[in-house]
Jmol script that loads the backbone (N, CA, C; Angstrom):
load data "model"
ATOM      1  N   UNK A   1       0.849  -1.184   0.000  1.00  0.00           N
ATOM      2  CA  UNK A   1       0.000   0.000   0.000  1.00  0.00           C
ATOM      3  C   UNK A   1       0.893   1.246   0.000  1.00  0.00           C
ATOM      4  N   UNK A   2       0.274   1.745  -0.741  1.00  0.00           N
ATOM      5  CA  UNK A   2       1.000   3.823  -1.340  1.00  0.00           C
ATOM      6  C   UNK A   2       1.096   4.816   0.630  1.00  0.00           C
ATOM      7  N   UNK A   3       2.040   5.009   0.362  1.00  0.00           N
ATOM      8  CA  UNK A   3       1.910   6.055   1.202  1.00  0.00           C
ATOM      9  C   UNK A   3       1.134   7.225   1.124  1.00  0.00           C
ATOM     10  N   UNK A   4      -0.241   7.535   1.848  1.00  0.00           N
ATOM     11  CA  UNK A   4      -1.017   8.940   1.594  1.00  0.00           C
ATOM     12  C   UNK A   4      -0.429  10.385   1.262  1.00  0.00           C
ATOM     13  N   UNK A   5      -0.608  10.913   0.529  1.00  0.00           N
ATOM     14  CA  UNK A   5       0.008  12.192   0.225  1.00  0.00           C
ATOM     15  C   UNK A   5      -1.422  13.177   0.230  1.00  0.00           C
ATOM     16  N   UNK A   6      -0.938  13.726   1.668  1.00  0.00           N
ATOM     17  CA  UNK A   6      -1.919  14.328   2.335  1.00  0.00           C
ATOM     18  C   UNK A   6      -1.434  15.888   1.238  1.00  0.00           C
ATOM     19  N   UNK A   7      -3.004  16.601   0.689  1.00  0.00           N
ATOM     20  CA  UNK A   7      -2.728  17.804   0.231  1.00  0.00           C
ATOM     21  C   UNK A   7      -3.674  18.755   0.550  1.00  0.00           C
ATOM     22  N   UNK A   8      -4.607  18.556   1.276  1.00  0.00           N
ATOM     23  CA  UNK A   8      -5.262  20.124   2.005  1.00  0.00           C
ATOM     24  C   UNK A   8      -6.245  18.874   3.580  1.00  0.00           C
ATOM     25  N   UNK A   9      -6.771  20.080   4.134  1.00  0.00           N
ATOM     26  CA  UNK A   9      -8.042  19.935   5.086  1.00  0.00           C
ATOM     27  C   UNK A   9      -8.441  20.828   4.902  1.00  0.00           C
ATOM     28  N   UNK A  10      -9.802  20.376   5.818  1.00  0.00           N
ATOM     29  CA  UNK A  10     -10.948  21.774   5.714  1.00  0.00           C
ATOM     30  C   UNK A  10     -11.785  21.172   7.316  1.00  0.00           C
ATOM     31  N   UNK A  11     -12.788  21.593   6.886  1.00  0.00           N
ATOM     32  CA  UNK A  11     -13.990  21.554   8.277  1.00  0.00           C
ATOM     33  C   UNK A  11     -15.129  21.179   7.217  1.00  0.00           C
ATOM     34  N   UNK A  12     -16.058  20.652   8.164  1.00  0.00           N
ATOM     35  CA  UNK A  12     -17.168  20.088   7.954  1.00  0.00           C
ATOM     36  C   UNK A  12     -18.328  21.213   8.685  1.00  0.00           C
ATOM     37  N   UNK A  13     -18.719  21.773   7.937  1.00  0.00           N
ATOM     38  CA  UNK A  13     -19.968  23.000   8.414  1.00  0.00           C
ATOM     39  C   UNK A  13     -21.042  22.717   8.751  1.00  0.00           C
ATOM     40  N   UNK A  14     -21.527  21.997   7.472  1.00  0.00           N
ATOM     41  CA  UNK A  14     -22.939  20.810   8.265  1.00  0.00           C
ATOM     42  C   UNK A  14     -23.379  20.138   7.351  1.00  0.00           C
ATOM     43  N   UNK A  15     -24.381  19.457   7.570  1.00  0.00           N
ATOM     44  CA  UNK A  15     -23.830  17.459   6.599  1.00  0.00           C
ATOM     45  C   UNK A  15     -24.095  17.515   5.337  1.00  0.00           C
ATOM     46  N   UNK A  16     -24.567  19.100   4.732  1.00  0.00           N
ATOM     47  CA  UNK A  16     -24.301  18.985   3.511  1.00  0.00           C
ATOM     48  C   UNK A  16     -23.012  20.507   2.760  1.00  0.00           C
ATOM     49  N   UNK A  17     -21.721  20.579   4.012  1.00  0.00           N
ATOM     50  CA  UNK A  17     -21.237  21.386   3.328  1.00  0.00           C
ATOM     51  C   UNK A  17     -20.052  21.217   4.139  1.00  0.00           C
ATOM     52  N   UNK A  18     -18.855  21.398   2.873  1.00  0.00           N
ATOM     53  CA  UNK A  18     -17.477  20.855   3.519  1.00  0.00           C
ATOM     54  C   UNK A  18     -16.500  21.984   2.805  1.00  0.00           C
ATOM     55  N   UNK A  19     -16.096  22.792   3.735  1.00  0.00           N
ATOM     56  CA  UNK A  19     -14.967  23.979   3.253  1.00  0.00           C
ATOM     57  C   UNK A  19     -13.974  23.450   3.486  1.00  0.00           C
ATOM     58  N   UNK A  20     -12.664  23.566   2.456  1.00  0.00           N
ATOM     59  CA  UNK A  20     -11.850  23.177   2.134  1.00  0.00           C
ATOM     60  C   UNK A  20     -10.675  23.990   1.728  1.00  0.00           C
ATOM     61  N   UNK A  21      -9.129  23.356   1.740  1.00  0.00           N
ATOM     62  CA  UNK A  21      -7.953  24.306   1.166  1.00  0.00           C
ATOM     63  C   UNK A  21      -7.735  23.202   0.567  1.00  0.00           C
ATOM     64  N   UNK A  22      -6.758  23.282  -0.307  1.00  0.00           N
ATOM     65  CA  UNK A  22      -5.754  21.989  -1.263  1.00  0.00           C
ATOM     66  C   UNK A  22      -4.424  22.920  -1.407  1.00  0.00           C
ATOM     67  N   UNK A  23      -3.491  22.472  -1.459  1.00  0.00           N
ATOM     68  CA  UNK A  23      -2.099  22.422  -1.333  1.00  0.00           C
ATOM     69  C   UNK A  23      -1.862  22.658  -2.919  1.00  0.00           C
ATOM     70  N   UNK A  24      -1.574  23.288  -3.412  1.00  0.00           N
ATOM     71  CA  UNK A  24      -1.285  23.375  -4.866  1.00  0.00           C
ATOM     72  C   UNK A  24       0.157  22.637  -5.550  1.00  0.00           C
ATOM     73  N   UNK A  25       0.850  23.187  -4.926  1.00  0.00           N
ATOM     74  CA  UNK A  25       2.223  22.471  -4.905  1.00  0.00           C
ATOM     75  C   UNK A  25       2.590  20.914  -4.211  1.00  0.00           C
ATOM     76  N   UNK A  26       1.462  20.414  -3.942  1.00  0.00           N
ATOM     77  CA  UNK A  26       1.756  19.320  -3.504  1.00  0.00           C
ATOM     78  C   UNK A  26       0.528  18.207  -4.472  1.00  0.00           C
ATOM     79  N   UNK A  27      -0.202  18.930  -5.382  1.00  0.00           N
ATOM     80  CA  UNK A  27      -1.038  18.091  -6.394  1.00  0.00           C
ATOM     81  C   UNK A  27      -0.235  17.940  -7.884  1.00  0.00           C
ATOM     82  N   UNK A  28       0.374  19.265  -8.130  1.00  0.00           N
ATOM     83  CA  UNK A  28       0.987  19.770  -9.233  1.00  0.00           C
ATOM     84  C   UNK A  28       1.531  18.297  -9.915  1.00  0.00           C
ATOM     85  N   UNK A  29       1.858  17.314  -9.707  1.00  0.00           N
ATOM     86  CA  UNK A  29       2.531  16.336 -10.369  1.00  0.00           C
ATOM     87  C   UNK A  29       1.980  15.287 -10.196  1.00  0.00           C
ATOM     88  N   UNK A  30       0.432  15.692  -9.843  1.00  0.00           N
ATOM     89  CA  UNK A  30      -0.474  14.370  -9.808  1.00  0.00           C
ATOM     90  C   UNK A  30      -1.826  14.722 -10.970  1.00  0.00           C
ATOM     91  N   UNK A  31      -1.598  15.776 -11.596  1.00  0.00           N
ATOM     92  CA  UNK A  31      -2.480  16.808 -12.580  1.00  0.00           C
ATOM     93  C   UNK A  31      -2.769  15.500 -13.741  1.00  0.00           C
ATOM     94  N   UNK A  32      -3.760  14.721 -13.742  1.00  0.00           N
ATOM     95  CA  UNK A  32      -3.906  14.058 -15.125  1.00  0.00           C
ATOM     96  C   UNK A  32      -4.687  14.693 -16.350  1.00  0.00           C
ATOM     97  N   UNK A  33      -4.781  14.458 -17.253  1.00  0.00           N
ATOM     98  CA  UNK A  33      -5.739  15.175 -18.581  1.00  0.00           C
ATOM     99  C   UNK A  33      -6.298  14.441 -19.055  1.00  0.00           C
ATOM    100  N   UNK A  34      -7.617  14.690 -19.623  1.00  0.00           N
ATOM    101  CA  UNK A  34      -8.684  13.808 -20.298  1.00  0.00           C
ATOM    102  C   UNK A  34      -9.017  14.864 -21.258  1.00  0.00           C
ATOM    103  N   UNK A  35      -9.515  14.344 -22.711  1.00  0.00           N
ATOM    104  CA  UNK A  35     -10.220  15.793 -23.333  1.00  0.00           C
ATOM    105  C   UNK A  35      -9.834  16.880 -23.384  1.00  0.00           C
ATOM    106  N   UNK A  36      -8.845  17.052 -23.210  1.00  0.00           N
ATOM    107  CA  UNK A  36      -8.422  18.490 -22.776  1.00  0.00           C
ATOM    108  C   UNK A  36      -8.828  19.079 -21.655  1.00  0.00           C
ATOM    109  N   UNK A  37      -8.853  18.425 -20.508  1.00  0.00           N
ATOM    110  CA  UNK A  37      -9.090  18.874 -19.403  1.00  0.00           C
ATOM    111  C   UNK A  37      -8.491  18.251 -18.281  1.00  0.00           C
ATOM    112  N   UNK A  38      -8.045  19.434 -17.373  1.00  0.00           N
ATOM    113  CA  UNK A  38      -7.199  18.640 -16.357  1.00  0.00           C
ATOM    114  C   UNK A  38      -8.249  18.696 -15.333  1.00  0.00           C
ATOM    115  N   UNK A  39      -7.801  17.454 -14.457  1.00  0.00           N
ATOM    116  CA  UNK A  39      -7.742  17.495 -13.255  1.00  0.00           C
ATOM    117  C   UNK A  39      -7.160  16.403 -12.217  1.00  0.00           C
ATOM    118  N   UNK A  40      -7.740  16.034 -10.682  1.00  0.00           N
ATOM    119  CA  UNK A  40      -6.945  15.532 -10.306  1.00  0.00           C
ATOM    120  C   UNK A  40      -8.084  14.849  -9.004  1.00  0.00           C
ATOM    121  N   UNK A  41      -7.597  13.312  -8.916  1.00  0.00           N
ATOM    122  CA  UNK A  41      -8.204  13.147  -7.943  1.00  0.00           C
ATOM    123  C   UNK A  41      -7.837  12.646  -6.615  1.00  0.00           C
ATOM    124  N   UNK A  42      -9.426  12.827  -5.535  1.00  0.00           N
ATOM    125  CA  UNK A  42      -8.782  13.176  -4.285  1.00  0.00           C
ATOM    126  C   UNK A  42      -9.803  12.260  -3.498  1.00  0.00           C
ATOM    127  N   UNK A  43      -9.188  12.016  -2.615  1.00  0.00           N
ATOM    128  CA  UNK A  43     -10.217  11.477  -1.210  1.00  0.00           C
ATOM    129  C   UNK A  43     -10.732  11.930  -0.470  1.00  0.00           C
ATOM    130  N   UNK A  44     -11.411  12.558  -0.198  1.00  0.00           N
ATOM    131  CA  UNK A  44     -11.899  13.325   1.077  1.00  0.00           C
ATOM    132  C   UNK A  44     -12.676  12.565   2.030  1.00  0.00           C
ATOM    133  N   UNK A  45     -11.931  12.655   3.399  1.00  0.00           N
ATOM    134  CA  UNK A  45     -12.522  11.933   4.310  1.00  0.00           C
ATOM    135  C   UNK A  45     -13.009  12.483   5.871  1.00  0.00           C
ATOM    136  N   UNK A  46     -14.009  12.463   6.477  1.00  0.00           N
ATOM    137  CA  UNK A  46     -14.672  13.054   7.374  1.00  0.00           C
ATOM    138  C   UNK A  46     -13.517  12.758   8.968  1.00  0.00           C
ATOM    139  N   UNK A  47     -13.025  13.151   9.682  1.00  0.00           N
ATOM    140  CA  UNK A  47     -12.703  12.600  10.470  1.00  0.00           C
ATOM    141  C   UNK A  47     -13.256  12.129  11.554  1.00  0.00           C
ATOM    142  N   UNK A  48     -13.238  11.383  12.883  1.00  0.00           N
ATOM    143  CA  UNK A  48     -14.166  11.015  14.004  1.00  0.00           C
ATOM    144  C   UNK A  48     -13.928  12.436  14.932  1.00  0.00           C
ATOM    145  N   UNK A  49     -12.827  12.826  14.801  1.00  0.00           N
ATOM    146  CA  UNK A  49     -12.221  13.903  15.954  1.00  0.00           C
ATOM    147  C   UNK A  49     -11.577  15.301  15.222  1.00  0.00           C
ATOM    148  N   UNK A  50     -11.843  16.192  15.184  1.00  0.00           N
ATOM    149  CA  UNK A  50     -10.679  17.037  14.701  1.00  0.00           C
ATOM    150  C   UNK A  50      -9.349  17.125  15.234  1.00  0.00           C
ATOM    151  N   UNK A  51      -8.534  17.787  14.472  1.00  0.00           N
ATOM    152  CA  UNK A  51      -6.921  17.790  14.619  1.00  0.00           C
ATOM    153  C   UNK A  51      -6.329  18.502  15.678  1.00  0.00           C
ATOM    154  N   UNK A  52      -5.180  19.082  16.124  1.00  0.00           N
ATOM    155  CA  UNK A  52      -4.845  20.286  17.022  1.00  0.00           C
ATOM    156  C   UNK A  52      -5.448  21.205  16.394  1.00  0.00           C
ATOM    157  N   UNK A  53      -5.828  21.673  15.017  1.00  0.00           N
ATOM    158  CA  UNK A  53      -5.807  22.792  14.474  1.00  0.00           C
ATOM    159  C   UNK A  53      -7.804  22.998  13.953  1.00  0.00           C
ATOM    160  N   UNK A  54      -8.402  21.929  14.683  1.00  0.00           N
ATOM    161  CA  UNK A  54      -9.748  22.021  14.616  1.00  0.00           C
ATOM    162  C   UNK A  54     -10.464  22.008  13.414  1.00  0.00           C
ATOM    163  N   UNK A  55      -9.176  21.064  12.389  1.00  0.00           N
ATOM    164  CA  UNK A  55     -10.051  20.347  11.227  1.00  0.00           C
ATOM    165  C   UNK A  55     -10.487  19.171  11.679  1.00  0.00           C
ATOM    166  N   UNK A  56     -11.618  18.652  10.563  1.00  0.00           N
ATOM    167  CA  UNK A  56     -12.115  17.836  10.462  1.00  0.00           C
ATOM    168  C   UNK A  56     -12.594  16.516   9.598  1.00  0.00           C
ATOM    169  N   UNK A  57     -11.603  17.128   8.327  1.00  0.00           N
ATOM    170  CA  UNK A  57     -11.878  16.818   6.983  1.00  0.00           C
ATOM    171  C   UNK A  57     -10.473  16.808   6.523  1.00  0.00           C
ATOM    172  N   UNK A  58     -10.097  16.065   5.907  1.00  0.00           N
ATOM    173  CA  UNK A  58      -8.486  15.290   5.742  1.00  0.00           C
ATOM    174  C   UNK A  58      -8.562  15.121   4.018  1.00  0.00           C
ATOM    175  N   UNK A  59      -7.579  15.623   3.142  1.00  0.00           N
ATOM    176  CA  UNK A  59      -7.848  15.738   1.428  1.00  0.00           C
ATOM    177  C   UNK A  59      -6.859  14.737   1.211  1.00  0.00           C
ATOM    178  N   UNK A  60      -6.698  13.313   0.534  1.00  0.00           N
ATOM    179  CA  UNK A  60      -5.259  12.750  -0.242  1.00  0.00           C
ATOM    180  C   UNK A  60      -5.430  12.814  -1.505  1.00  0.00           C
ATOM    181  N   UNK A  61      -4.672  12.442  -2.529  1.00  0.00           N
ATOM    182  CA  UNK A  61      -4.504  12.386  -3.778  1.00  0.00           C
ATOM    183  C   UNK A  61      -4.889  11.116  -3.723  1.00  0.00           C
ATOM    184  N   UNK A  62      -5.596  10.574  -4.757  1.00  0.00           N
ATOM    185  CA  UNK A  62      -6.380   8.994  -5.174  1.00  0.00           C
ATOM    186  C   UNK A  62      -5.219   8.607  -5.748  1.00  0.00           C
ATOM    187  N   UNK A  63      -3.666   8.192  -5.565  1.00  0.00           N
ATOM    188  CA  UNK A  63      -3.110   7.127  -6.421  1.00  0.00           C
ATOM    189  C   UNK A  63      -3.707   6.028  -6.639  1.00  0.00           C
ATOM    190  N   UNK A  64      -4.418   5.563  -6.709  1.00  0.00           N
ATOM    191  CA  UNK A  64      -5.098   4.292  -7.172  1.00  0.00           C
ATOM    192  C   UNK A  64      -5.162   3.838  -8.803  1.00  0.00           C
ATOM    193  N   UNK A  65      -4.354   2.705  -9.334  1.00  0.00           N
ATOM    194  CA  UNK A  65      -4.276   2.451 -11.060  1.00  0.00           C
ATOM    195  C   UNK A  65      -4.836   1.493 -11.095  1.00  0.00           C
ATOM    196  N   UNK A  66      -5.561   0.592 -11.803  1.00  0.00           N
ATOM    197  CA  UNK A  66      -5.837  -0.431 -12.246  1.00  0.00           C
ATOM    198  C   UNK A  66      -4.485  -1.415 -12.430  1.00  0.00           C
ATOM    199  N   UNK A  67      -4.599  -2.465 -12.036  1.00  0.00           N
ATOM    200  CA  UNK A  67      -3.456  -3.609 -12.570  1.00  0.00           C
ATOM    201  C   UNK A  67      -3.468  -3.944 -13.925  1.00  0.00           C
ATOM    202  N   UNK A  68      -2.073  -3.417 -14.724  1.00  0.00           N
ATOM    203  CA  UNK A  68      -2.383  -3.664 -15.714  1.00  0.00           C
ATOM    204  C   UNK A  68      -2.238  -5.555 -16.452  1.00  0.00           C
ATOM    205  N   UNK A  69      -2.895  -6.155 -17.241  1.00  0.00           N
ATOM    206  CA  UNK A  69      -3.263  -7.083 -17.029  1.00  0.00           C
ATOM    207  C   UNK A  69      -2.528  -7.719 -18.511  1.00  0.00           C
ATOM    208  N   UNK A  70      -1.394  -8.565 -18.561  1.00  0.00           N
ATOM    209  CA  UNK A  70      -0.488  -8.735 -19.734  1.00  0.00           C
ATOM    210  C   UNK A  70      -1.940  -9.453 -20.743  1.00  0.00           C
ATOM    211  N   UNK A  71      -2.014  -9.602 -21.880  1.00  0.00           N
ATOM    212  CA  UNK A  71      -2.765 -10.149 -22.922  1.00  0.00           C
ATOM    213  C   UNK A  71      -1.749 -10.056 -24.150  1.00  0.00           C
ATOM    214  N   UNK A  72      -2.458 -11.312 -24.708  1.00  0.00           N
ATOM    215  CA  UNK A  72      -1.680 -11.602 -26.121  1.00  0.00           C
ATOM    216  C   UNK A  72      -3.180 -11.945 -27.062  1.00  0.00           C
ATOM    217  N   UNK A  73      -2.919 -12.069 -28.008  1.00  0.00           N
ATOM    218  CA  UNK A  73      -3.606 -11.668 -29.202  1.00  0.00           C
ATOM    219  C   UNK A  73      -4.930 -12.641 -29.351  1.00  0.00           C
ATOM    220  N   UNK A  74      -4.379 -14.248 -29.185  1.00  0.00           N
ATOM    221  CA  UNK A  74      -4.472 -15.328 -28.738  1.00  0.00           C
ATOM    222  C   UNK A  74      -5.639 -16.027 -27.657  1.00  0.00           C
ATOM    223  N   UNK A  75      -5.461 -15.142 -26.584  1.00  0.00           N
ATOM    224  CA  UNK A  75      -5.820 -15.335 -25.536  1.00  0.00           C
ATOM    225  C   UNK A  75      -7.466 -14.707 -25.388  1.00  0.00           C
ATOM    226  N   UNK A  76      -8.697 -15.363 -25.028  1.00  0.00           N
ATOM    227  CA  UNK A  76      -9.902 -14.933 -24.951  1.00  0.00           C
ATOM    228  C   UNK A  76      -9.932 -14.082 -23.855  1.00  0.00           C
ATOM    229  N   UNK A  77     -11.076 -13.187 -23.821  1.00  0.00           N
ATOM    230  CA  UNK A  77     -11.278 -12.248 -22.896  1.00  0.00           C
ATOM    231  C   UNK A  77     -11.849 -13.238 -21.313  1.00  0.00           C
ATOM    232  N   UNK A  78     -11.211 -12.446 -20.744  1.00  0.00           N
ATOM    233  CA  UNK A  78     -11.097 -13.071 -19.252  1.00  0.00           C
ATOM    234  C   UNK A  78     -12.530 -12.588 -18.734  1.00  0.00           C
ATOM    235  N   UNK A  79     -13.447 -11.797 -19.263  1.00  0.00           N
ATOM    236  CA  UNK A  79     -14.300 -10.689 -18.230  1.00  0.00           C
ATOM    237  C   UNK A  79     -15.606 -11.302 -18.204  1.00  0.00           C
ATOM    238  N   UNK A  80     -16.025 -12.675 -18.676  1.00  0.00           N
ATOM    239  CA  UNK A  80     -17.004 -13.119 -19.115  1.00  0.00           C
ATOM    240  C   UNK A  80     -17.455 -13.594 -17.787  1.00  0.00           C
ATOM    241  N   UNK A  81     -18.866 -13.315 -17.544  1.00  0.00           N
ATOM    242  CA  UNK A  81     -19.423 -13.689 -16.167  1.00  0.00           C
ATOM    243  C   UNK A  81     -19.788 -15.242 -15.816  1.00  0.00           C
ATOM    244  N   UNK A  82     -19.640 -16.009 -16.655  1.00  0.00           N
ATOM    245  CA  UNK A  82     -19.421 -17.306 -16.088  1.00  0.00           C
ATOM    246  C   UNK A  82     -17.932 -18.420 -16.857  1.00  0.00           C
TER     247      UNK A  82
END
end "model"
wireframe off; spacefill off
backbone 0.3
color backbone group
């Protein structure tokens, strides 16, 4: 398992609103593009307790990839439900 690369907190205001900072310099090289459009993804997670600093809401970067899965030309598709 990836080490978390923590890049902002925020607070939790009320259960439908979560203010937030992000770290700019600490996403910058996690920036992917689709379509011509960047962006970048993140975890946001509620905490049980806030911090010394009376957050409550904890931001990581989603490293998460798919395994990429070797195939040859040959070989039938694996994805078939039975």
């Amino acid at each position: 398992m990836e080490k978390k690369i923590y890049c902002g907190s925020g607070k939790k205001r009320n259960d439908n609103w979560i203010s937030a900072s992000i770290n700019l310099d600490k996403i910058k090289e996690h920036i992917q593009e689709y379509n011509g459009s960047k962006f970048i993804k993140v975890n946001i997670n509620v905490k049980a307790e806030p911090d010394q600093y009376g957050k409550d809401v904890s931001i990581s970067i989603d490293t998460w990839k798919p395994e990429q899965k070797a195939t040859n030309d040959n070989t039938p598709p694996n994805d078939l439900p039975f």
